[in-house]
C-alpha positions as CSV (number, residue, x, y, z in Angstrom):
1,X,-15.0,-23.3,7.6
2,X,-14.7,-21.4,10.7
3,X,-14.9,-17.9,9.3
4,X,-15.0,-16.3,12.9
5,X,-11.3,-17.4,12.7
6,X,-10.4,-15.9,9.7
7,X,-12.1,-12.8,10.5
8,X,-10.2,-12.6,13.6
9,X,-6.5,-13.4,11.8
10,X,-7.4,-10.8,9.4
11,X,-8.1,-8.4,12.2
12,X,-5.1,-8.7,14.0
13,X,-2.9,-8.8,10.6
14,X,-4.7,-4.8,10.1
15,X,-4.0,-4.0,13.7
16,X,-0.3,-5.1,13.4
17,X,0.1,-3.4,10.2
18,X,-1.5,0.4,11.4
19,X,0.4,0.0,14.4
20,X,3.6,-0.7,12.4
21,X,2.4,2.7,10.2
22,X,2.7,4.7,13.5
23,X,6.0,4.4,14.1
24,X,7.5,4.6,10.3
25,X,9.3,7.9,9.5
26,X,9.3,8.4,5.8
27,X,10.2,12.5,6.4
28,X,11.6,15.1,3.7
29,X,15.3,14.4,3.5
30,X,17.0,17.9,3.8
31,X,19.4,18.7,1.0
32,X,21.4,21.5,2.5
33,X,24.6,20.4,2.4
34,X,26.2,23.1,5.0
35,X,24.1,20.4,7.1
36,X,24.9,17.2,5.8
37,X,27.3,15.2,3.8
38,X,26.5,13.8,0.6
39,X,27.0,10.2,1.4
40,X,24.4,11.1,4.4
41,X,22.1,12.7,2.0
42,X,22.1,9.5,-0.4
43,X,22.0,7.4,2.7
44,X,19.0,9.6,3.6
45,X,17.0,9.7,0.7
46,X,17.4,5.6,0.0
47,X,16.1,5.7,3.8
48,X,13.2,7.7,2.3
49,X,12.3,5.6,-0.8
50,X,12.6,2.4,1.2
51,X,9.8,3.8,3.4
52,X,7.6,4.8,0.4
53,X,7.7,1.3,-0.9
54,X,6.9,-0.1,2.9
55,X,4.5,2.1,2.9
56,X,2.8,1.0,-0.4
57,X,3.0,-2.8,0.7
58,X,1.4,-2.0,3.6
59,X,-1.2,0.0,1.9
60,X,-1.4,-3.1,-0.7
61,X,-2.0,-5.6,2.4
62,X,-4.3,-3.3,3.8
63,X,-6.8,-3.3,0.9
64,X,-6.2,-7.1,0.3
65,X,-7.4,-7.3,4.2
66,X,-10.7,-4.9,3.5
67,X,-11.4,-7.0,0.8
68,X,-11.5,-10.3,3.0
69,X,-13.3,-9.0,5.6
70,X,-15.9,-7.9,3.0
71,X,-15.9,-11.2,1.5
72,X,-16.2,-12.8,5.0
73,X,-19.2,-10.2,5.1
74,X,-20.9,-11.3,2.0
75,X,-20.4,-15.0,2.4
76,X,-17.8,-15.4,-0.4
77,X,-14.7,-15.7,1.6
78,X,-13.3,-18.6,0.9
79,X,-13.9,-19.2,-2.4
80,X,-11.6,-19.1,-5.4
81,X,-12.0,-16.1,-8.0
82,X,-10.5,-18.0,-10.5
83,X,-12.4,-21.8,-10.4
84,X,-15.2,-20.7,-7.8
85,X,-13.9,-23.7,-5.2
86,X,-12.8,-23.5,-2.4
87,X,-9.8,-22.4,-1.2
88,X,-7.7,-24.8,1.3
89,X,-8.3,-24.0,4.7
90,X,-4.5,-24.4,5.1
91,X,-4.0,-21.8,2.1
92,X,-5.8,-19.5,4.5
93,X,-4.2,-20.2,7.2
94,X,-0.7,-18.9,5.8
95,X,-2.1,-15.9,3.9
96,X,-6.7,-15.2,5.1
97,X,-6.7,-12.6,2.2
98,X,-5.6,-14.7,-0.2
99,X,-8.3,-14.8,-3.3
100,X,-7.4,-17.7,-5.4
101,X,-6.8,-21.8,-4.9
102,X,-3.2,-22.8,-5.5
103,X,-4.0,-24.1,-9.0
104,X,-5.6,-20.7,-10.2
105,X,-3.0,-19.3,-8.0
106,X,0.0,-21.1,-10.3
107,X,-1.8,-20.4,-13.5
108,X,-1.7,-16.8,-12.9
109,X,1.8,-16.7,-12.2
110,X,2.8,-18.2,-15.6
């Protein structure tokens, strides 16, 4: 397995995602309404949650990324948590951070 690869798919993936973290607003919504309607204010403030849940994701896929690059580190990447084999390189391909084998992967969505 050419973990060099992964590494480098995982690194870009972080990249993309703190760059995409620079240019989210997820400000206060102002609730003075001499300043703003209330349809702009709800508008507004679903803005606001909608960015507080990007936000999380990205926070999630961040920490999903650490942990592949630490298993790249260790020598465990590529291996499933759930059955200890190995995950399809193909698997990797669509998602490097991913953790378990398809099978293990369907058995924990049930």
């Amino acid at each position: 397995m050419d973990f060099e690869h992964f590494r480098n798919l995982l690194l870009a993936r972080r990249a993309a995602l703190l760059a995409d973290a620079d240019g989210d607003a997820a400000a206060t919504v102002e609730l003075d309404q001499t300043r703003q309607g209330r349809l702009s204010r709800m508008d507004a403030l679903q803005q606001q949650a909608m960015a507080a849940a990007t936000g999380q994701r990205r926070t999630t896929e961040l920490a999903r990324i650490d942990a592949a690059l630490g298993r790249i580190d260790s020598g465990d990447y590529g291996l499933c948590l759930g059955c200890d084999e190995e995950i399809a390189p193909a698997r990797l391909e669509i998602d490097p951070a991913a953790t378990r084998c398809i099978r293990c992967a369907d058995k924990a969505e049930s």
